[in-house]
C-alpha positions in Angstrom: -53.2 54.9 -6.4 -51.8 51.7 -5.2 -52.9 48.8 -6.6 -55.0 46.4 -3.6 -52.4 43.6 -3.6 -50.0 45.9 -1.8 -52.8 47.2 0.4 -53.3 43.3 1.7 -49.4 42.7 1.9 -49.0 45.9 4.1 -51.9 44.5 6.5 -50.5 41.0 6.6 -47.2 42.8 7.8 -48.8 44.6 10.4 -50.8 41.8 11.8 -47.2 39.6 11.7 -45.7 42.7 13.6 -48.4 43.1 16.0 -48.5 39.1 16.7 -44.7 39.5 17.7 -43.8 36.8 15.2 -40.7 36.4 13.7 -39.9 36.3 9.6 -37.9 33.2 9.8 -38.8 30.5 6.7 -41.9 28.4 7.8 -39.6 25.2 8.2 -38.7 27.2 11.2 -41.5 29.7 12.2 -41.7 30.3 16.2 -43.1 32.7 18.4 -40.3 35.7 19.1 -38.5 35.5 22.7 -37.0 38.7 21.8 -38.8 42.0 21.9 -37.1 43.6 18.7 -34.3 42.6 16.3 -31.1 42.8 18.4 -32.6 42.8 21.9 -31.9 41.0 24.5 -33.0 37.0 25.1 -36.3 37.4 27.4 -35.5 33.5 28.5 -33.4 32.8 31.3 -29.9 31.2 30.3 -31.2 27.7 32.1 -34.3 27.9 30.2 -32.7 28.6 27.0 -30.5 26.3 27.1 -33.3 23.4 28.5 -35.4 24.1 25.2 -32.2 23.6 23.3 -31.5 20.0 25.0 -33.1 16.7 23.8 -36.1 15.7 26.4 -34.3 13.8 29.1 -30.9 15.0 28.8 -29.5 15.8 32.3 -28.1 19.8 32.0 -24.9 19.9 30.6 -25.6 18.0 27.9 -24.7 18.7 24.6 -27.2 21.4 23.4 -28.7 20.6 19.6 -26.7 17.5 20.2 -23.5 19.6 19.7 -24.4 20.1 16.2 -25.5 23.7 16.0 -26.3 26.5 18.3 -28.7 27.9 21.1 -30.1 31.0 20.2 -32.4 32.2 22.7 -34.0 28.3 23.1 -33.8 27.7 19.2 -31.3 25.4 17.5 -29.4 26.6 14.5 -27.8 24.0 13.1 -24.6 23.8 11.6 -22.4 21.5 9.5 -19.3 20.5 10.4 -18.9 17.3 8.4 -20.5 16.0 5.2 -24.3 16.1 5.0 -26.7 17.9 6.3 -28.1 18.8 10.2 -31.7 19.9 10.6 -34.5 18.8 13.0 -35.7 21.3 16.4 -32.7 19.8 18.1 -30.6 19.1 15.3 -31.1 15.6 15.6 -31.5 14.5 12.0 -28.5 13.9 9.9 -29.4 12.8 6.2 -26.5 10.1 5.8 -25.7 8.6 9.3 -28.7 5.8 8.5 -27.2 1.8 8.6 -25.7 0.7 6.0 -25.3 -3.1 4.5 -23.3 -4.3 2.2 -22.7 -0.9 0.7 -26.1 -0.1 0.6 -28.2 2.6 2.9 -31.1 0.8 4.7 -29.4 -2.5 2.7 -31.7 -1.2 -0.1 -34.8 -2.2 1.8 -35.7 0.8 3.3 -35.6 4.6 3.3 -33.6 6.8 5.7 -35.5 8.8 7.8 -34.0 11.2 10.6 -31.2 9.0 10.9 -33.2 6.0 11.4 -34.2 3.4 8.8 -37.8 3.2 8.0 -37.7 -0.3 7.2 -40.0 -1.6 3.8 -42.8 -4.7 4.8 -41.3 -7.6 5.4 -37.8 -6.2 6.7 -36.1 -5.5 9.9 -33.0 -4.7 11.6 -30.6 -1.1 12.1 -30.0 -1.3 8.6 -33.1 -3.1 7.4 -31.1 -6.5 6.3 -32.8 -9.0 8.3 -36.0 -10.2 6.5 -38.8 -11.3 8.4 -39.5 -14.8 7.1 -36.5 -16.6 6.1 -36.9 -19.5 3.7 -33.2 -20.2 3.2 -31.9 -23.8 4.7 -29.9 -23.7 7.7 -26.6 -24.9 6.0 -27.4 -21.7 3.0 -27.8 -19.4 5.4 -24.6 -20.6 7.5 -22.4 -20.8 3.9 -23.4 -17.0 3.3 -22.4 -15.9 6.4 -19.1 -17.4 6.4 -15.7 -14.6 6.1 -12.8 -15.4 3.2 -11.3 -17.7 6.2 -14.7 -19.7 6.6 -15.5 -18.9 9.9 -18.9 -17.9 10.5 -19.8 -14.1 11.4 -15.7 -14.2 12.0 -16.2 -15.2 15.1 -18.0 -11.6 16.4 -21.8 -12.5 15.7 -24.5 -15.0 14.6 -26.2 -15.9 11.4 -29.5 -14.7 10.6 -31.0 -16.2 7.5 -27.5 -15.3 5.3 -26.8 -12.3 7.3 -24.7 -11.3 10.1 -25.8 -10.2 12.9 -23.0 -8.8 14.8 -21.8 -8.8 18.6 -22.8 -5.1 20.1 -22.8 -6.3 24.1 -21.3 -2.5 25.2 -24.0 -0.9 23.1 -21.6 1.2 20.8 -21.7 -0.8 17.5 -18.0 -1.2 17.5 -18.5 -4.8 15.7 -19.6 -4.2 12.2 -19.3 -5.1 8.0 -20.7 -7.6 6.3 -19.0 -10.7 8.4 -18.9 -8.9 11.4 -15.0 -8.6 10.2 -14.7 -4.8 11.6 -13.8 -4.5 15.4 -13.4 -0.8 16.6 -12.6 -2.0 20.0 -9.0 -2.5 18.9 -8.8 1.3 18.1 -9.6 2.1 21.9 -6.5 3.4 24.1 -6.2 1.3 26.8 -5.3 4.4 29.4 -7.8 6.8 27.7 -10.3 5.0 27.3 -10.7 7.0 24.2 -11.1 5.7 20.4 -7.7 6.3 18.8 -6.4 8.0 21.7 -8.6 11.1 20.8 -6.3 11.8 17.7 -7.6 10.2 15.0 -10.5 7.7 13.2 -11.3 3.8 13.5 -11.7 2.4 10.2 -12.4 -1.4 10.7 -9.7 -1.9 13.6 -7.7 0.4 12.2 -6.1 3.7 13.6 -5.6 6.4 10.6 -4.4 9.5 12.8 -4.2 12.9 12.5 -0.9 14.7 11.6 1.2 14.9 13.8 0.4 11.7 15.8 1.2 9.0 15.3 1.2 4.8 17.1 -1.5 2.1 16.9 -3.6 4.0 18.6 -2.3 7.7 17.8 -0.9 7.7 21.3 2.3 9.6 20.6 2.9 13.0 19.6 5.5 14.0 16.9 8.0 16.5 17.2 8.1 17.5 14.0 5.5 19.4 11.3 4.8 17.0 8.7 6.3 18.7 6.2 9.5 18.6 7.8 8.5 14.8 8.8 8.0 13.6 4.8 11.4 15.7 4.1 13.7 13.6 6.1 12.4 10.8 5.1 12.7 11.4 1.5 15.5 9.1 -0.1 17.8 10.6 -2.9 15.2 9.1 -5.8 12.8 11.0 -4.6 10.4 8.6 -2.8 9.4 8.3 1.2 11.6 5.4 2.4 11.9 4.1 -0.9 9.1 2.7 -0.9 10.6 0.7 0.8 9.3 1.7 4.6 6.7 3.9 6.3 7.6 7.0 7.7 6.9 8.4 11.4 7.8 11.4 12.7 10.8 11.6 10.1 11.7 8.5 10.4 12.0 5.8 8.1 10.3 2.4 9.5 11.8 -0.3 7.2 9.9 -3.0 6.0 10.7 -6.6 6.6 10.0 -8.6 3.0 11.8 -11.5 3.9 9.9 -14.7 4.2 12.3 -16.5 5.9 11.3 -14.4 8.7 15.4 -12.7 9.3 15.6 -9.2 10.3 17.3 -6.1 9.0 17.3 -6.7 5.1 16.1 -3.4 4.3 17.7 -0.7 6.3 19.6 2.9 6.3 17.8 6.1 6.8 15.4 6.1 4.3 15.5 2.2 3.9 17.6 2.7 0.9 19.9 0.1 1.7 18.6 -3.9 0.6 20.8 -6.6 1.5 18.6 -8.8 -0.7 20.9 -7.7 -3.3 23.9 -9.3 -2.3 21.9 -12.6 -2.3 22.7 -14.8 -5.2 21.2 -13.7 -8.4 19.3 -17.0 -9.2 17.5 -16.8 -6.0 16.5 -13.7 -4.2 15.6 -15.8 -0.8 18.7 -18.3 -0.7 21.3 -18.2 1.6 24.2 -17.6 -0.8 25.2 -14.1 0.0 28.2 -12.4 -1.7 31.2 -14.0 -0.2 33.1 -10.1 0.7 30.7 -7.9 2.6 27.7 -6.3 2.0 27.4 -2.8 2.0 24.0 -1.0 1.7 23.2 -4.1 -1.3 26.5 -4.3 -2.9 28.9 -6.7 -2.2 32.9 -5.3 -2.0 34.6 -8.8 -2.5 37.3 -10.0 -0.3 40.6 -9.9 -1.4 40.1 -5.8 -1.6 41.7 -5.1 -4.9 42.3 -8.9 -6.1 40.1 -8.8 -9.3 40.4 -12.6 -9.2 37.2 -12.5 -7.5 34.8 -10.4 -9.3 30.4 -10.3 -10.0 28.0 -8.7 -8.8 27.6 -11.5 -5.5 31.3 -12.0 -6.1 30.2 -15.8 -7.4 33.2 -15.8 -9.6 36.7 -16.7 -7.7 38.9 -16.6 -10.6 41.6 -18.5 -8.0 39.8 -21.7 -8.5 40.9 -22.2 -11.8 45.1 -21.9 -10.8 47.1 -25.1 -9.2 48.9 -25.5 -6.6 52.0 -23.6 -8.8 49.7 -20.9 -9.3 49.1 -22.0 -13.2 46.0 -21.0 -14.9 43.7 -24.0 -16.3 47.4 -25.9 -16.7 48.1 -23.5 -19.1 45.9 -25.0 -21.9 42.8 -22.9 -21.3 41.3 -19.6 -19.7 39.7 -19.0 -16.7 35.9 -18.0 -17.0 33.7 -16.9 -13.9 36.3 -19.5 -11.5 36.0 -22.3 -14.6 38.0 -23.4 -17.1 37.2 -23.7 -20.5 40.0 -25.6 -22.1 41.7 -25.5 -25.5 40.9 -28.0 -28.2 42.6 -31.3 -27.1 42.2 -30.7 -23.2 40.1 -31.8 -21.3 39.8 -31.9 -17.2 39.1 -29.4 -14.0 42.1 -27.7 -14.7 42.3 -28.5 -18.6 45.4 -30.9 -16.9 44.3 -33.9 -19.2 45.9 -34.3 -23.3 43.2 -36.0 -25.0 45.7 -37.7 -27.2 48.2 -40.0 -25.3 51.4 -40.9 -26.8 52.0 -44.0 -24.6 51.4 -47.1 -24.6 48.4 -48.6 -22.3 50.8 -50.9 -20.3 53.1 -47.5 -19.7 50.3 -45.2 -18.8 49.5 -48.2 -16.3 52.7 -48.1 -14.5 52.2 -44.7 -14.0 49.0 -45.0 -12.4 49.9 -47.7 -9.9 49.4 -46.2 -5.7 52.0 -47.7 -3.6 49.9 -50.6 -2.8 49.9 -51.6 -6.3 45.8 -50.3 -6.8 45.3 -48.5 -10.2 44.6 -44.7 -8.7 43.8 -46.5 -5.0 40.7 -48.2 -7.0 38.7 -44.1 -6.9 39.3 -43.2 -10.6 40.7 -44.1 -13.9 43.9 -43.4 -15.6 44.5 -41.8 -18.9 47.8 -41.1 -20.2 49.6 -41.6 -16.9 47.6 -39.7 -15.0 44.5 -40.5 -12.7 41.0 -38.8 -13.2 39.4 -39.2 -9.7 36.0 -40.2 -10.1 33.5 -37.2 -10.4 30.5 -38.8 -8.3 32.9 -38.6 -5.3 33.6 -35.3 -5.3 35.8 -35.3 -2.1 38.3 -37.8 -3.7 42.0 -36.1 -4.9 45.2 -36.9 -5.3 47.8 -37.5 -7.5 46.5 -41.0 -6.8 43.0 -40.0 -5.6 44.3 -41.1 -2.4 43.5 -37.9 -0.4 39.9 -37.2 1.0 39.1 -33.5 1.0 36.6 -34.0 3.8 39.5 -34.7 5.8 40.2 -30.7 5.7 39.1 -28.1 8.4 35.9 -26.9 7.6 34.5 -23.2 9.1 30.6 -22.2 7.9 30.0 -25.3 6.9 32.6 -25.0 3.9 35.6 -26.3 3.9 38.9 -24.2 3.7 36.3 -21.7 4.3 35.8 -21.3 0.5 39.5 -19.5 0.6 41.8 -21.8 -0.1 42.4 -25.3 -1.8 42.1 -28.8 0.0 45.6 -30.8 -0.5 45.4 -34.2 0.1 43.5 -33.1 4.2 45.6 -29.9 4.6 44.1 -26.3 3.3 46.4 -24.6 1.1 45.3 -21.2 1.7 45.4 -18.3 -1.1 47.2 -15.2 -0.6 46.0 -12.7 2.4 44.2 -15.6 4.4 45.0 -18.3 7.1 44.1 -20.5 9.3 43.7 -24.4 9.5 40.7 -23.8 7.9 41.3 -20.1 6.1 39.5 -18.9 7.9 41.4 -15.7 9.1 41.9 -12.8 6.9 45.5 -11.2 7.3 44.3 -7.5 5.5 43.3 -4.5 7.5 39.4 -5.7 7.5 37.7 -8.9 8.6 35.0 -9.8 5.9 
């Protein structure tokens, strides 16, 4: 014999049967439109679809607020994003509820449908407006001001510390904590859309899906982004080197320079940085490698002259030779375009003896311009020889009569840097020319 609790679960079934109710969970349980598991809807289409739209909702609407679907005028909801739909019209979504400051219903407030159920004493979308403010006027003003000190930046008012922001076309596109955020900039001007359609706002900011790409994911690449990231790959291994951001397979280069002058960083995957031609001392100055920069190395001007030499080609080995072509007067060596001179020498070009085997009266004589001045009254003279004075730099000479600001001048330096000033003329080195030397006479022009 069967025992009596399966006699009273076999009449409960029977009564559930004969009712024509359905065996959905009681979160759910409705009265059957269909006559038996399988059959067909006994609602019209229009009807269905009516009890599957929110109250009000003109037809053609989205039915369970296009987050589930109509099954014979009941919602089954679905979830196509993190979270989770439920409701009759799948209305309720457990996480879209205000937040402020990082906190869900600003932590005054449980989320309910959606909605914030604000606690006593709070008020507001996301329950961060309290009801009776006690805070002084210039308080509350000093909490709502943004890292630039502007109030609400600009895009709201202050409500006892708290910003309440701007939302005049109703979509709560002006948002954060200052009212910083401003989705507006994220619409597309011709689509009216937010990011075009092909993407998400973050705080003014379109991130876009792959294979778009633009401020406001307006354009469309040509290329899968695999084969996008592949192209843009430089030889080390990194997209643009790091250097760039890549779109569509193509490196956009960055432009680091503060000085505000464009094309520093180039080549195909920005692996090129003309920065390093710039003097070692100072990655910003002006004092570039004085050959030509190629892709941030510098291939110094003569070509094969390895007078002129370093990694910016600062060191001109030429400076340190005469007229004659002798090295530091032959009484030194040449180091980076200076001399260091042997013991007992002393000068530019190590041109001086420290000892002196003549008299005063004789070294004098030798010393004497043509109008009698000791070394035209510019330097002093040791051992029969002037030493211009150092403070005027420009002063030369056998008798520091010559002015080298008398020579031609081209950049802003004169002899161009290739040549020496003698006595207002340039004495150009070998393979340039020029008044100034400023022409080079090879097969390239620097």
């Amino acid at each position: 014999m069967l025992p009596g609790s399966f006699w009273n679960f076999l009449l409960l079934e029977c009564c559930l049967l004969s009712l024509g109710l359905c065996a959905a969970p009681f979160s759910s349980f409705a009265p059957s439109l269909r006559s038996g598991r399988g059959a067909a809807c006994r609602l019209s289409r229009s009807e269905s679809e009516r009890r599957c739209r929110a109250p009000g909702q003109p037809p053609g609407g989205a039915l369970c607020h296009g987050r589930g679907r109509c099954d014979c005028g009941v919602c089954i909801c679905h979830v196509s994003e993190p979270g989770t739909f439920f409701g009759p019209l799948c209305e309720c979504h457990d996480w879209v509820c205000e937040t402020y400051d990082g906190s869900t219903c600003a932590g005054h407030g449980t989320c309910d449908c959606g909605k914030c159920k604000c606690d006593p004493g709070w008020s507001g979308d996301a329950c961060q407006y309290p009801t009776h403010c006690d805070l002084p006027k210039k308080k509350s003003s000093q909490m709502c001001k943004n890292s630039q000190d502007v109030i609400c930046s600009n895009a709201g008012t202050c409500h006892c510390g708290r910003c309440k922001c701007d939302d005049s076309e109703g979509g709560g596109l002006v948002y954060g904590k200052f009212c910083e955020c401003d989705d507006r900039e994220c619409i597309d001007d011709e689509t009216e859309e937010i990011c075009g359609g092909h993407g998400k706002c973050y705080c003014g900011n379109c991130y876009c899906e792959a294979g778009w790409h633009g401020d406001k994911c307006e354009f469309q690449c040509a290329v899968t982004p695999w084969e996008s990231k592949l192209r843009c790959t430089a030889p080390d291994g990194q997209v643009c080197s790091n250097r760039g951001t890549c779109v569509c397979g193509e490196c956009s280069c960055h432009d680091v320079d503060p000085t505000g002058d464009w094309g520093d960083i180039h080549g195909d995957t920005c692996e090129c940085d003309e920065r390093d031609c710039r003097a070692v001392y100072d990655r910003y100055s002006d004092d570039f490698c004085s050959g030509k920069c190629e892709c941030g190395k510098c291939s110094c001007y003569p070509p094969g002259d390895r007078r002129v030499y370093g990694k910016t080609c600062e060191c001109d080995d030429r400076r340190c030779e005469d007229l004659d072509g002798v090295v530091c007067g032959g009484h030194g060596a040449c180091s980076c375009g200076h001399c260091v001179c042997e013991r007992g020498w002393f000068g530019k070009l190590c041109q001086h003896p420290r000892k002196c085997n003549m008299t005063e009266e004789q070294s004098k004589s030798l010393c004497e311009s043509a109008d009698g001045m000791l070394c035209s009254g510019k330097g002093s003279c040791h051992c029969g020889k002037c030493i211009c004075s150092a403070e005027e730099w420009y002063i030369s000479g056998e008798f520091c009569d010559c002015d080298d600001r008398d020579c031609d001048k081209h950049d802003g330096l004169i002899c161009t840097g290739n040549g020496i000033c003698n006595c207002g003329n340039c004495e150009c080195w070998d393979g340039w020319n020029g008044n100034a030397c400023e022409i080079w006479l090879g097969t390239e022009y620097p």
